[in-house]
matplotlib code that plots the C-alpha trace (Angstrom):
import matplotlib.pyplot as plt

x = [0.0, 1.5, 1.6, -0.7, -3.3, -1.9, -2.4, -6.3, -7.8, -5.9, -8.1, -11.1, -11.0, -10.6, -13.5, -16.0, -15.0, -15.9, -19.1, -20.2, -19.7, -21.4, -24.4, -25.1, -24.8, -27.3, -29.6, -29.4, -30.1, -33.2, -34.3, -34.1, -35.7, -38.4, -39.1, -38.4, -36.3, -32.9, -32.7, -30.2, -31.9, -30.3, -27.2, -26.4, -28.0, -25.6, -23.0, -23.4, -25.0, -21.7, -19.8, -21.4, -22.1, -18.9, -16.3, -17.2, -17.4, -14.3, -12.6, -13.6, -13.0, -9.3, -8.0, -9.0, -6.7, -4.1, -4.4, -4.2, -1.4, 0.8, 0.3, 1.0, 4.4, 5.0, 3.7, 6.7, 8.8, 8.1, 8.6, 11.8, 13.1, 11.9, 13.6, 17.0, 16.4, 15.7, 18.8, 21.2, 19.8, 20.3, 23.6, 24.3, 22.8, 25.5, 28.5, 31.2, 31.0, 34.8, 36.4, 33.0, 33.9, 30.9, 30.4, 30.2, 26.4, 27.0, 29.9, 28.2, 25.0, 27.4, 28.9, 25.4, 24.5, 27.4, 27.7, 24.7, 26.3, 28.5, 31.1, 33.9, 35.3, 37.9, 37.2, 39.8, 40.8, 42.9, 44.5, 46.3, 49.6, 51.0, 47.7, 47.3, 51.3, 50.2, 47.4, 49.6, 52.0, 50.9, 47.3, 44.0, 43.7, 47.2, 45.6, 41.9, 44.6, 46.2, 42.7, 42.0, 45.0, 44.7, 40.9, 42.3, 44.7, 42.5, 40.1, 42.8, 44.1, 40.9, 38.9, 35.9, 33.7, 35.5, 34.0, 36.1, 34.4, 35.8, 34.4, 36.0, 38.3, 41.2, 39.8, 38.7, 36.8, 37.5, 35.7, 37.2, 34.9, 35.3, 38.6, 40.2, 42.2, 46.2, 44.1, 42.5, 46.6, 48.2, 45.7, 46.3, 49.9, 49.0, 47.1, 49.5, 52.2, 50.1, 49.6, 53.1, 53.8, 51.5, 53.7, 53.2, 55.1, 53.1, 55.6, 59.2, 60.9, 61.6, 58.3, 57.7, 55.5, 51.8, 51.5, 48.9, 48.4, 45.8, 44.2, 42.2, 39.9, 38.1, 33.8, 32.7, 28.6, 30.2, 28.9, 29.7, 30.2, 32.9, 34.8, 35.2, 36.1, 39.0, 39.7, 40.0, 42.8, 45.0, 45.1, 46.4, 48.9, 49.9, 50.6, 52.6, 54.5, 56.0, 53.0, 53.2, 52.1, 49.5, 48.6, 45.6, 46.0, 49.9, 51.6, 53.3, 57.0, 56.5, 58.1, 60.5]
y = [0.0, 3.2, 6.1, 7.9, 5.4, 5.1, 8.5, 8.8, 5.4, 6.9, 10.2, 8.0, 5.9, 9.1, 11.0, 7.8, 6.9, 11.1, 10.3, 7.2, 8.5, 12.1, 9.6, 7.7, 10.9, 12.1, 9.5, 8.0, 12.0, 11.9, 8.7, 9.1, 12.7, 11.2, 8.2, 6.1, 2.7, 2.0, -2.0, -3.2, -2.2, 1.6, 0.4, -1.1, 1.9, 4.1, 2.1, 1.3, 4.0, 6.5, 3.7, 3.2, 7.1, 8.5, 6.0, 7.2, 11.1, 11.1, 9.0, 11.5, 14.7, 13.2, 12.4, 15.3, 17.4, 14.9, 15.6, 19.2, 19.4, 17.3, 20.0, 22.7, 21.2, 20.5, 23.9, 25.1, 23.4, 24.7, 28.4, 27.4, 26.2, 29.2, 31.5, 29.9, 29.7, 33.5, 33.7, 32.2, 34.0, 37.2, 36.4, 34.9, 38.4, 40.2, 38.4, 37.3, 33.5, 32.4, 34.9, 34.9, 38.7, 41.2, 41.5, 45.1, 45.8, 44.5, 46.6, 49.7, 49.1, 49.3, 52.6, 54.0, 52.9, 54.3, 57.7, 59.2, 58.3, 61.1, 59.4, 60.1, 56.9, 55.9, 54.2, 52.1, 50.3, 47.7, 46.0, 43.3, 44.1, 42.5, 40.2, 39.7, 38.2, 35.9, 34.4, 34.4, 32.8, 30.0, 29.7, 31.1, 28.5, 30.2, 33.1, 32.5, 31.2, 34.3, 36.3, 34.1, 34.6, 38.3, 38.3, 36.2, 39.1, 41.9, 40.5, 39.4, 43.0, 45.1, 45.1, 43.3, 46.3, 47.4, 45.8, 44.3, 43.6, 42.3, 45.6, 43.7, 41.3, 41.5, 44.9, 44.8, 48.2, 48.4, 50.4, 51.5, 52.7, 55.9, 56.8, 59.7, 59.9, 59.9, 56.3, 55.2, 55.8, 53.7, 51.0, 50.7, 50.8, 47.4, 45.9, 46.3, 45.1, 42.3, 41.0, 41.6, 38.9, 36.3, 32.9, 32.3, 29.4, 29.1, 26.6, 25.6, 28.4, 31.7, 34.0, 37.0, 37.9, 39.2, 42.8, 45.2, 48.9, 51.0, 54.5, 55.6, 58.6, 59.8, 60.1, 62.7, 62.4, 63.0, 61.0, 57.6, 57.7, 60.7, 58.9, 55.7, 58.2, 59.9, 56.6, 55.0, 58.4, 57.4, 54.2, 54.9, 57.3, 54.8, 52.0, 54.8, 55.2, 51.5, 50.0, 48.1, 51.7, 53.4, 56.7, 59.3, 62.7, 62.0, 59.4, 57.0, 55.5, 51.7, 50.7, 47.4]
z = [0.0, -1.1, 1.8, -0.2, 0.5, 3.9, 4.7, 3.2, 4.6, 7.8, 7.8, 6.8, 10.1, 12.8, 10.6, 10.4, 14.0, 15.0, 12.8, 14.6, 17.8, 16.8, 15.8, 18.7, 21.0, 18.9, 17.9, 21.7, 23.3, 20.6, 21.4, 25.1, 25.1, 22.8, 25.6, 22.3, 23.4, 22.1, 20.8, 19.0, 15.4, 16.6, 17.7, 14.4, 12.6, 14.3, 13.4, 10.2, 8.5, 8.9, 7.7, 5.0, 3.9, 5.4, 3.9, -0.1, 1.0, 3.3, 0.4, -2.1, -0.1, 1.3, -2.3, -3.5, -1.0, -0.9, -5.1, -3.9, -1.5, -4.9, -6.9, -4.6, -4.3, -7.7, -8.4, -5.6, -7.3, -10.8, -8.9, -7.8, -10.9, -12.3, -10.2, -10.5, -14.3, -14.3, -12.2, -14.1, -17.2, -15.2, -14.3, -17.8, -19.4, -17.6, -17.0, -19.7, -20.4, -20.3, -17.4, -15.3, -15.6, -15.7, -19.9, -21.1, -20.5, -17.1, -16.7, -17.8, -15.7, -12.7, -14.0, -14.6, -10.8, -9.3, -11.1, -9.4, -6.0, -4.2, -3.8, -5.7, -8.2, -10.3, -14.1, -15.5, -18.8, -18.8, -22.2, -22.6, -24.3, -27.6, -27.5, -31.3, -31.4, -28.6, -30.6, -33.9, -32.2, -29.7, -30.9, -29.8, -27.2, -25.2, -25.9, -24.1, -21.5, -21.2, -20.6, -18.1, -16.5, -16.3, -15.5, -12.1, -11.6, -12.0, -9.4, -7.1, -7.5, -6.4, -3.6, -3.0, -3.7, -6.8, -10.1, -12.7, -16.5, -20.1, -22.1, -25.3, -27.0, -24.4, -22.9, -19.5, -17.2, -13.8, -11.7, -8.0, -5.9, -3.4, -3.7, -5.0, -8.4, -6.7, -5.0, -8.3, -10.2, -6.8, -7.2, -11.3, -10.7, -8.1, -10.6, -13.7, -11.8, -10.1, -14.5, -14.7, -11.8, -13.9, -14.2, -17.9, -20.0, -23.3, -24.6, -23.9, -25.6, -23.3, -24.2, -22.9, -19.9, -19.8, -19.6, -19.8, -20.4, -18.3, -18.9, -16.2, -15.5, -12.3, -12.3, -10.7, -11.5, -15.5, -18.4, -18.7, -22.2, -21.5, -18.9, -20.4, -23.7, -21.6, -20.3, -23.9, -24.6, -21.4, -22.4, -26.1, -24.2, -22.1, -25.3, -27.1, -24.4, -24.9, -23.2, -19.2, -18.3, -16.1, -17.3, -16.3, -17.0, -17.5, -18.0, -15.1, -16.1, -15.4, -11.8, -12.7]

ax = plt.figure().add_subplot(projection="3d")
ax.plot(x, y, z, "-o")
ax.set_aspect("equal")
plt.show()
């Protein structure tokens, strides 16, 4: 017998015993107030009758929420499984798919949320130097390798309140929250030196190390599209300047 059986013949037997007991009270308080005698015709009545009515109803009307409570839970369930797919849709809709990195709409969105803050913050673009000879020559496969590699540095290097995103092909925005721009040029100096610490052996001949050049520009409640633009010409400063550079307003010499 399956427990769902179990648990409605269960039910069934405490309501038809409550109904055979309700009926003799009753029928018996009738019968005495009434002078009526009670033979053994009423005991069986009492007895059987509730049985026989109850059993079919109670059956019915126990099924039916046992019926009820299944497809409340499967209908839980279903919620549930809709709300993590939504999640990881969300999360999918704003996050890059190899580094785990916020994507560029994500990345933006953040910027956007943070501008209208008081606080001031720091915006940061970080590229990954020499990339396209990396792919040419050890494969695109050494090169996703190489992106991860420096997405692992750039969120080692930040805080946990700073946000890190791949904006591009091997571009990635950083965004350092409340701190000042002398702060915001300390911390990309950290983080370009941090990718410069990257152990990195593509092969078995001596190749150079990862590196990457950073423009950065402070956001004080400006437009997003204007910081990341003076962002973008600090970081074309900073790869004229022979690249493995940090450079805001003016450029920073490399620290070896």
């Amino acid at each position: 017998m399956d427990p769902r059986t179990k648990r409605i013949l269960g039910r069934i037997s405490i309501f038809t015993a409550i109904a055979v007991a309700a009926t003799y009270v009753t029928s018996f308080s009738v019968r005495w107030a009434a002078g009526m005698p009670i033979d053994w015709l009423s005991w069986v009545e009492c007895l059987v009758i509730p049985i026989v009515v109850g059993t079919p109803i109670g059956w019915y009307v126990f099924s039916q929420g046992e019926d009820l409570q299944a497809a409340h839970a499967k209908l839980e369930r279903a919620h549930l499984d809709l709300n993590k797919a939504h999640e990881r849709l969300a999360f999918n809709a704003r996050h890059d798919h190899m580094t785990g990195l916020l994507n560029r709409e994500g990345f933006l969105h953040q910027l956007e949320q943070h501008r209208e803050r008081n606080d001031s913050h720091v915006v940061l673009i970080v590229d990954a130097d020499h990339f396209k000879r990396i792919n040419d020559s050890y494969g695109h496969p050494k090169g996703d390798e190489a992106l991860m590699k420096i997405a692992k540095a750039l969120q080692y290097a930040v805080r946990r309140k700073d946000f890190v995103g791949r904006i591009g092909g091997e571009e990635f925005g950083i965004l350092l929250v409340s701190v000042s721009l002398d702060e915001g040029m300390q911390m990309a100096d950290l983080i370009r030196r941090q990718v410069q610490c990257i152990p990195w052996h593509p092969d078995a001949s001596e190749a150079p190390g990862l590196t990457v050049s950073i423009g950065g520009a402070a956001m004080d409640r400006a437009k997003v599209a204007d910081v990341l633009r003076q962002a973008d010409r600090c970081l074309y400063e900073a790869k004229r300047l022979g690249r493995n550079r940090v450079a805001f307003d003016y450029s920073i010499p490399a620290v070896a």
